[in-house]
N, C-alpha and C positions, 0 to 999 in steps of 0.2 A: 574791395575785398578786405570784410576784416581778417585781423590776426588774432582772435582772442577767444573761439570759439572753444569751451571746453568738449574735449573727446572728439574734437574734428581733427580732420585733415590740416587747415591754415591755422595753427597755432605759434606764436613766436618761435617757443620752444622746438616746434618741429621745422619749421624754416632752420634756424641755429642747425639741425643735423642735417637739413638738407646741403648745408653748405658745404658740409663735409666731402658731399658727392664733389662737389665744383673745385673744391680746392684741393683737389686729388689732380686734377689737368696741370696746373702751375706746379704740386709738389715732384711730381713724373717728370716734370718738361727738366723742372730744378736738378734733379738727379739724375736725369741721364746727359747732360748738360754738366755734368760736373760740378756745378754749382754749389758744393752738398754744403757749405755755412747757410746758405740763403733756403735751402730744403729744410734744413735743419732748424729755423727759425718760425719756417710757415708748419712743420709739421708740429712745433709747440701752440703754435695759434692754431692750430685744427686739435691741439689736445684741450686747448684752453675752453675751444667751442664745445669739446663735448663733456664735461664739467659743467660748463652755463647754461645749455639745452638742459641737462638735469635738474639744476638748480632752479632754472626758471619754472619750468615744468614742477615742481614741488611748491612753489614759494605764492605761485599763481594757482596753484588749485588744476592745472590743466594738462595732467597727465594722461593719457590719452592712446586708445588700442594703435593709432597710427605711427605714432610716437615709440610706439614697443617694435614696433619692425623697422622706420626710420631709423632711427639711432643705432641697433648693432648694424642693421646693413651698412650703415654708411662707414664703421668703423670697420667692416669685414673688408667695404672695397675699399678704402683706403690703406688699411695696415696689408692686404694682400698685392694691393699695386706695389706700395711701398719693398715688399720685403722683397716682391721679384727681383724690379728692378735693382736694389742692393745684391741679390744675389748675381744679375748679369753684371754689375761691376766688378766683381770678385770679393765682396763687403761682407759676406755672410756666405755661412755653409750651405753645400744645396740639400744636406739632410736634415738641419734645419728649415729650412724654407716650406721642405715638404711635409714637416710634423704641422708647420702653420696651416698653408692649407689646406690639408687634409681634415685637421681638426676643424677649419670653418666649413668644410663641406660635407661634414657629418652632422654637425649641429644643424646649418641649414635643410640637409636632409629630412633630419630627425624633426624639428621643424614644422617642415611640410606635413611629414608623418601624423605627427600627434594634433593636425592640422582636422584628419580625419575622425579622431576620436573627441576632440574637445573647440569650441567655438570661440574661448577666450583665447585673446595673444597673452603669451607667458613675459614676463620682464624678465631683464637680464640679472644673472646673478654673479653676488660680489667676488665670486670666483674667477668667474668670466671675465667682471672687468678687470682685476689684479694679473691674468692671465694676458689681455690686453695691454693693459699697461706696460707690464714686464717687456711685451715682447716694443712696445713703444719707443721704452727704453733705449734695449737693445739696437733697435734701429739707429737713433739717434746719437747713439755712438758707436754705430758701425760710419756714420756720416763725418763725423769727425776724425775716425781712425783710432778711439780708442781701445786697443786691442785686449784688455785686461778688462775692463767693464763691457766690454762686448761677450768676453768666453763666461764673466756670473751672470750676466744677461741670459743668456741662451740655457744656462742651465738653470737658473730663475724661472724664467719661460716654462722651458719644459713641464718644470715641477708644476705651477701654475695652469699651464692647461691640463697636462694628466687631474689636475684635483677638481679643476671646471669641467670637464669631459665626465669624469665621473657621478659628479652632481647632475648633471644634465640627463645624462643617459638613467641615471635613478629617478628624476621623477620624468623623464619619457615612460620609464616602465610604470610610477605610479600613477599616469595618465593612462595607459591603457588598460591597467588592473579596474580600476574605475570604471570604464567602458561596459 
């Protein structure tokens, strides 16, 4: 099998975000396990992985429609295993929690949605990722217990998905105005 097919399925780059799925078993086991230094460490090497899926994917020429639902999915299962399980620690707000998933599971909705009106998969936008990020953050020092970068975390977050939510939901609508 190669890895280097541009706009396929087996491209490094998307292997790299596949990984994400798998290292979401070891980060959960990490965290609920107490573990959270050792969570903490693998969920930077799951941020690092999703940086060099991009990078590679740019650098190689081989960005790719599969690649555009790889990559957020894996960061949606992974930051929403993550944040639960913070939440069943007591690490994070449960009205937090449910602004995150809520918000990936409108995006994905919507998604599917504009799935009906248009054939091309959309890529993520810088909104999303800084929204991601943010809430990455936050995670990562809910793991450590820092209480003060966890409360600009979460309202980091917030602002950041409110701003990617809106962007999203604007060109869903100029996806169907188009229709």
């Amino acid at each position: 099998m190669m890895l280097s097919r541009k706009n396929g399925l087996y491209t490094w780059s998307n292997g790299i975000s596949a990984l994400r799925f798998v290292i979401t078993v070891p980060i959960a086991m990490a965290i609920y396990q107490d573990m959270l230094y050792l969570s903490f460490a693998l969920c930077w090497f799951a941020a690092f992985t999703d940086w060099l899926d991009g990078y590679i994917a740019r650098r190689t020429d081989t960005v790719s429609e599969w690649g555009k639902v790889i990559d957020p999915l894996a960061d949606k299962v992974l930051v929403g295993t993550v944040v639960l399980l913070l939440l069943i620690k007591g690490l994070l707000p449960g009205w937090f929690v449910g602004v995150v998933v809520a918000r990936d599971l409108l995006i994905l909705g919507g998604s599917a949605w504009a799935s009906k009106y248009s054939t091309t998969v959309l890529p993520s936008m810088m909104s999303g990722k800084l929204a991601v990020s943010a809430i990455a953050f936050t995670g990562v020092m809910a793991m450590i217990h820092a209480t003060t970068a966890v409360e600009i975390g979460v309202w980091s977050s917030c602002f950041f998905m409110a701003l990617s939510l809106w962007q999203y939901i604007k060109r869903l609508h100029g996806i169907i105005r188009q229709a």
